[in-house]
C-alpha positions as CSV (number, residue, x, y, z in Angstrom):
1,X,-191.5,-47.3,212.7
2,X,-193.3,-44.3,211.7
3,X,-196.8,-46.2,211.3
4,X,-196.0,-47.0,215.0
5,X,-195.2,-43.1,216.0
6,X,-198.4,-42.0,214.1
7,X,-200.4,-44.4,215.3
8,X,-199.4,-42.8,219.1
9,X,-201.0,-39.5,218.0
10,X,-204.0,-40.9,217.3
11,X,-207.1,-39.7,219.8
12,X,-209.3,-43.1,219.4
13,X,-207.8,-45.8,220.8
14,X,-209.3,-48.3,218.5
15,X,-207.2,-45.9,215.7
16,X,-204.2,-46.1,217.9
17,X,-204.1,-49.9,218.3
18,X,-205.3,-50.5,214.7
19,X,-202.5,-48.4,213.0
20,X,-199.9,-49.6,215.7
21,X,-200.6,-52.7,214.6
22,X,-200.5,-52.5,211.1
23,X,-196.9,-50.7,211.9
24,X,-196.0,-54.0,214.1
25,X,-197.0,-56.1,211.4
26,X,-194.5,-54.7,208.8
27,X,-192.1,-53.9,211.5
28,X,-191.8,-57.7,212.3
29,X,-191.6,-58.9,208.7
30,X,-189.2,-56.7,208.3
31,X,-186.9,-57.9,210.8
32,X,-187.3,-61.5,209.7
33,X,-186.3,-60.3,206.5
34,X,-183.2,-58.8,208.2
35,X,-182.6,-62.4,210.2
36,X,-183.7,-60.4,213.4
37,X,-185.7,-63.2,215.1
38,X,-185.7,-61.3,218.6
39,X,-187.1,-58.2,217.5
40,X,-189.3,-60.1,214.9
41,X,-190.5,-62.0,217.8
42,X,-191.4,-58.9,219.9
43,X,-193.1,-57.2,217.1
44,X,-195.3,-60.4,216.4
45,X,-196.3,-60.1,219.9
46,X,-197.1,-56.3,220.0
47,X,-199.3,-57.1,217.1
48,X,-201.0,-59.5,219.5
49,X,-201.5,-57.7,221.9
50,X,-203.1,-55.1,220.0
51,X,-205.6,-57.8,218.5
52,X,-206.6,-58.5,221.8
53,X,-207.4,-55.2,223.1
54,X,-209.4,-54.6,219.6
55,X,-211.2,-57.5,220.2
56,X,-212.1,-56.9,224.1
57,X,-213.0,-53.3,222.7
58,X,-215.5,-55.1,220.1
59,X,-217.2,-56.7,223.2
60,X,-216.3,-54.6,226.1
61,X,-216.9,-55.9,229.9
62,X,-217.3,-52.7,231.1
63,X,-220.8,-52.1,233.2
64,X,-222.0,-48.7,233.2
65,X,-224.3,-46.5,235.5
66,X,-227.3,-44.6,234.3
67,X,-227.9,-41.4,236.5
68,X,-231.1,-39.3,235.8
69,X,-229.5,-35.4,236.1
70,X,-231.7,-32.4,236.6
71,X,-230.9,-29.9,233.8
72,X,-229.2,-27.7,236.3
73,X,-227.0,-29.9,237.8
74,X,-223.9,-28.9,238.5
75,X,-222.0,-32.1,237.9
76,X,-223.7,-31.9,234.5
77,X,-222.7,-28.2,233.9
78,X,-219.6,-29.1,234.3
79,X,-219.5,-31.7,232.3
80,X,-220.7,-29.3,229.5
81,X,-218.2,-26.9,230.0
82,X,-215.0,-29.8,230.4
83,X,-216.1,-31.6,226.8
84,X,-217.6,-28.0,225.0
85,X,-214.6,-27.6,222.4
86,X,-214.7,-31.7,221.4
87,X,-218.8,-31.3,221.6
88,X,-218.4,-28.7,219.5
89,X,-216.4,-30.3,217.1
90,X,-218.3,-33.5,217.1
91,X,-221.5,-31.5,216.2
92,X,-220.7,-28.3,214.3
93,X,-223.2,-25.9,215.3
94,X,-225.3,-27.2,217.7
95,X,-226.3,-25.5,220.8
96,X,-225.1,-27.1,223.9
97,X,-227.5,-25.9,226.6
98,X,-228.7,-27.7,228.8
99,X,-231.6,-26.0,230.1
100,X,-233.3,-26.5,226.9
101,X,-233.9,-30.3,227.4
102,X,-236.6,-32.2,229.4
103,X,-234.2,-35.1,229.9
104,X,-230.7,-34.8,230.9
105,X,-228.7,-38.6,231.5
106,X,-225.0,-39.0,232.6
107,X,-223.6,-42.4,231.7
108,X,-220.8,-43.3,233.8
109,X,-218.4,-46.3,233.7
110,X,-217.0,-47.0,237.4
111,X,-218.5,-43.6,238.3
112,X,-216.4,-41.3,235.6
113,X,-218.5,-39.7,233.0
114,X,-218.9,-41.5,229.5
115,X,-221.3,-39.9,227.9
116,X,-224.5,-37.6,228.1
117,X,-227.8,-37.4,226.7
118,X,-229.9,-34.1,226.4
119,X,-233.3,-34.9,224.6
120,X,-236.4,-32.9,224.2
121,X,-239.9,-35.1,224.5
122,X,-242.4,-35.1,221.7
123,X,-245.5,-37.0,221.1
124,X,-246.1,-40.7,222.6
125,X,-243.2,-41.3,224.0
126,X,-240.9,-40.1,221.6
127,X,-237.9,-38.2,222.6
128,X,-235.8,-35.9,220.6
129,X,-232.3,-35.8,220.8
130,X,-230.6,-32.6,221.5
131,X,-227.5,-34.4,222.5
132,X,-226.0,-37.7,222.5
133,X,-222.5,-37.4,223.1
134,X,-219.4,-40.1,224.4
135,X,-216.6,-39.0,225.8
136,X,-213.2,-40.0,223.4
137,X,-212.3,-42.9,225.7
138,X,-216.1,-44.5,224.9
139,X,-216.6,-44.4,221.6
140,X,-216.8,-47.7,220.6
141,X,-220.9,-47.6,220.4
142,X,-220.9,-49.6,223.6
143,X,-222.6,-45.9,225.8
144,X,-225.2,-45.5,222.9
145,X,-226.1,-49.4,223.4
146,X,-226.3,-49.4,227.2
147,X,-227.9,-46.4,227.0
148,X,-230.8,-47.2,224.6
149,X,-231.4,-50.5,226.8
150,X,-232.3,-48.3,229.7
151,X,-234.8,-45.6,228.1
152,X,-237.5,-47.7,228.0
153,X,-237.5,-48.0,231.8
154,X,-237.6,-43.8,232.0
155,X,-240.7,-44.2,229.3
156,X,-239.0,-43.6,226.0
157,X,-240.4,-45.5,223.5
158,X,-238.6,-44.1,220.0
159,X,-236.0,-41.5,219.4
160,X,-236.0,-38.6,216.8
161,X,-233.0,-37.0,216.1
162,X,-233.8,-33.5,213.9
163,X,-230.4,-31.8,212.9
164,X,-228.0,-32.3,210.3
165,X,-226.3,-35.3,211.6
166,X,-222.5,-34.5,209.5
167,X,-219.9,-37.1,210.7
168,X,-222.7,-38.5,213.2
169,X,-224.5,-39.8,210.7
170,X,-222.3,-43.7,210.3
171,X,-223.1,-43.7,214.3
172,X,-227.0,-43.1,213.8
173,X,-226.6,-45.8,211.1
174,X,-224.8,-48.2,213.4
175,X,-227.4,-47.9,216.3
176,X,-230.0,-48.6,214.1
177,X,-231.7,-45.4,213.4
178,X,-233.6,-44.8,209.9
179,X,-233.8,-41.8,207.9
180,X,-237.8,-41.1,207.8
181,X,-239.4,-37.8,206.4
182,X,-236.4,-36.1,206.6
183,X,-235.2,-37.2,210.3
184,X,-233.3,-40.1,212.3
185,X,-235.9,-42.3,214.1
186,X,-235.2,-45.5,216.8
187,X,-237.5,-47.6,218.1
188,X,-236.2,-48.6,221.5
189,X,-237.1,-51.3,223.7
190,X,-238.1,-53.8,220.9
């Protein structure tokens, strides 16, 4: 019972479901233990329920939207301001401002903000990041995937990603950057 209390304080949903699960699990041996079949019965299927969601998160059907913001956008601005604290927290000390970047993309999914990218271009192509962030709802990788597969098409041909990368580091690593020189590198579009 308290896995399954935790597990509703959880901000990720894949956390959520995941813990809640694990809580159902012992939950529902428990009460077979106990000669509770019906409650057993309804645990076994909260537990199943949760797989399924886990797995539609794994492959998500959800089709996003691509929109190409000018750095002074308002939409975007607000954005900015609406997600600064969690930004902030995502990626201690970098500078959210917008005006900085050359490229500023809003993904949305059914038209409500997802995620953002600010990058900076460089040589050939290349685009630094400055900011790649997804909202808490979308952060099952499936913004940064969708996302990638449409730079080519704005003439990105590799990203560079320059700062520290902390806790964003296992996400770099999972959408298939490599550490070169010092720095986070993607080719894109291959």
């Amino acid at each position: 019972s308290a896995l399954v209390l935790i597990s509703f304080l959880m901000a990720s949903v894949v956390k959520l479901r995941v813990i809640n699960s694990a809580g159902g699990l012992i939950f529902a041996v428990y009460a077979l233990l106990i000669r509770s079949y019906p409650t057993a019965l309804m645990n076994f299927c909260l537990v199943g329920i949760n797989l399924y969601y886990l797995m539609r998160l794994r492959h998500p059907d959800r089709h996003y939207t691509l929109i190409v913001e000018k750095k002074d956008s308002s939409v975007l601005q607000a954005f900015l301001v609406h997600y600064g604290e969690d930004i902030s927290a995502c990626f201690p000390g970098v500078r959210i401002a917008a005006e900085e970047a050359d490229v500023a993309c809003m993904i949305c999914h059914n038209m409500t903000p997802a995620g953002i990218l600010l990058g900076k271009w460089r040589e050939s192509g290349c685009l630094e990041i400055l900011l790649d962030y997804s909202t808490p709802e979308y952060r099952d990788c499936s913004v940064g995937k969708y996302l990638y597969s449409r730079l080519p098409g704005l003439g990105v041909h590799s990203l560079a990603y320059l700062q520290e990368p902390g806790k964003h580091e296992t996400y770099l690593k999972k959408m298939g950057f490599a550490r070169e020189d010092g720095i986070y590198v993607k080719k894109v579009g291959e």
